[in-house]
C-alpha positions as CSV (number, residue, x, y, z in Angstrom):
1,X,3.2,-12.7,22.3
2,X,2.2,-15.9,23.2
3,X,5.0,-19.1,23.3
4,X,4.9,-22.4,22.0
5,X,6.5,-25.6,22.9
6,X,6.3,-29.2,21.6
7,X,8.2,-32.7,21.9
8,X,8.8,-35.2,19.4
9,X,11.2,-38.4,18.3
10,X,13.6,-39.0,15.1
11,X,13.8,-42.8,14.5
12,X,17.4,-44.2,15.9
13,X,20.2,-42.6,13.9
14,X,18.6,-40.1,11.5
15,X,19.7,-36.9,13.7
16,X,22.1,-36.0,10.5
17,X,19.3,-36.7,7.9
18,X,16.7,-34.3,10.4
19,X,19.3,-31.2,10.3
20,X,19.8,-31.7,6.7
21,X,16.4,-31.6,5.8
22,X,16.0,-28.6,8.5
23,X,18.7,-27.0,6.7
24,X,17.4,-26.7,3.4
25,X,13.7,-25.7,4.8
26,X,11.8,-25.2,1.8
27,X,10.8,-21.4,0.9
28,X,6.9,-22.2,0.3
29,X,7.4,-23.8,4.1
30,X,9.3,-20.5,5.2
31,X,6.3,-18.5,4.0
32,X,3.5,-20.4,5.9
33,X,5.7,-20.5,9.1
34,X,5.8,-16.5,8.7
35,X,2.2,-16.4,7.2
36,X,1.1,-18.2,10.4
37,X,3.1,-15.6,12.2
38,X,5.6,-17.9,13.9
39,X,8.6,-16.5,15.1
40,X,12.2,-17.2,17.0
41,X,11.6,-20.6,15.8
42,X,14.1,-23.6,17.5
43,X,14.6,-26.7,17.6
44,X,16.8,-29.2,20.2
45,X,17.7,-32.4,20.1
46,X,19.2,-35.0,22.8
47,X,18.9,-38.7,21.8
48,X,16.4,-39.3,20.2
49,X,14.1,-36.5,21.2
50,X,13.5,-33.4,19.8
51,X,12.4,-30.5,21.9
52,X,10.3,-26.9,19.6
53,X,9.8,-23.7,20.7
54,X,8.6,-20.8,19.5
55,X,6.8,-17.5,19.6
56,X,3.1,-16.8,17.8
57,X,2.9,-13.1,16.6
58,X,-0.6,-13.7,16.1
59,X,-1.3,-16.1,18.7
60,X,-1.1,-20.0,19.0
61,X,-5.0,-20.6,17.9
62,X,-4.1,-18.4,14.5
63,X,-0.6,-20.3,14.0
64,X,-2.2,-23.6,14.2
65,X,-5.0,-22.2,12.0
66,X,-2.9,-21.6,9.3
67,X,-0.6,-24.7,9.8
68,X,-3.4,-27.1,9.8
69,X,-4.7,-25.7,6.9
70,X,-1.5,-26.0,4.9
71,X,-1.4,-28.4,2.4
72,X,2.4,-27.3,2.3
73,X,2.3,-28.2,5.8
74,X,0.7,-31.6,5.3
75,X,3.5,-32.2,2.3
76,X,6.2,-31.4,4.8
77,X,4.9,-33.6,7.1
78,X,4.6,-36.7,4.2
79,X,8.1,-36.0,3.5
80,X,9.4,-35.9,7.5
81,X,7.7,-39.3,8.5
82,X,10.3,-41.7,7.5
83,X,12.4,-40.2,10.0
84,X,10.3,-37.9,13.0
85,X,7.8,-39.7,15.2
86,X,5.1,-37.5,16.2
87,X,2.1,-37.6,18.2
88,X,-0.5,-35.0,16.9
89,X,-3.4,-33.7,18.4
90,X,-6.3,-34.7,17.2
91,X,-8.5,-31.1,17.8
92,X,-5.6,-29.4,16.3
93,X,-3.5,-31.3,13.9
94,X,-0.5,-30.0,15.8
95,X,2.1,-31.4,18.2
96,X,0.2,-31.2,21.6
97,X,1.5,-27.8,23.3
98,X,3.7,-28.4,26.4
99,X,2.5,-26.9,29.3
100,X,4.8,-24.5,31.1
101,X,5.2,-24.8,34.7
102,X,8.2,-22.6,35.2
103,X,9.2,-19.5,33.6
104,X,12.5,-17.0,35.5
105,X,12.6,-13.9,34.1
């Protein structure tokens, strides 16, 4: 199964408005994330930042296949930008994937 990881920022003081949205994730957003095959989804936060990972059933390449596609995605992301500052990749239309340069297992 291949892993994913991203970064992003929340504008100053909107951590509790973030996890509120997260909280009530919408189902048709639930269904692409499982449609994409995305699983063990998280997400941390310190300061400002906001640190994803998760696991592609499928594979990364299908996951952001089906993400970019999305025009649930796309509506999730309109709705998110008063509040989350993120840099996308152009090729993909994804967060750019973090490179891994340790793993202990």
């Amino acid at each position: 199964m291949e892993k994913y990881a991203w970064k992003a920022r929340i504008v100053s003081g909107t951590i509790e408005e973030y996890v509120r949205r997260h909280d009530a994730l919408w189902d048709e957003m639930k269904q692409v994330l499982s449609e994409a095959g995305i699983v063990n989804y998280t997400i941390w936060n310190v300061g400002d930042e906001l640190f994803g990972y998760y696991e592609c059933e499928k594979g990364i390449e299908h996951a952001a296949r089906v993400q970019r596609e999305s025009p649930i995605v796309e509506k999730w992301n309109e709705y998110m930008k008063d509040i989350l500052i993120m840099e996308l990749d152009p090729i993909t239309g994804a967060q750019p994937q973090l490179k891994k340069v340790f793993s202990f297992k």
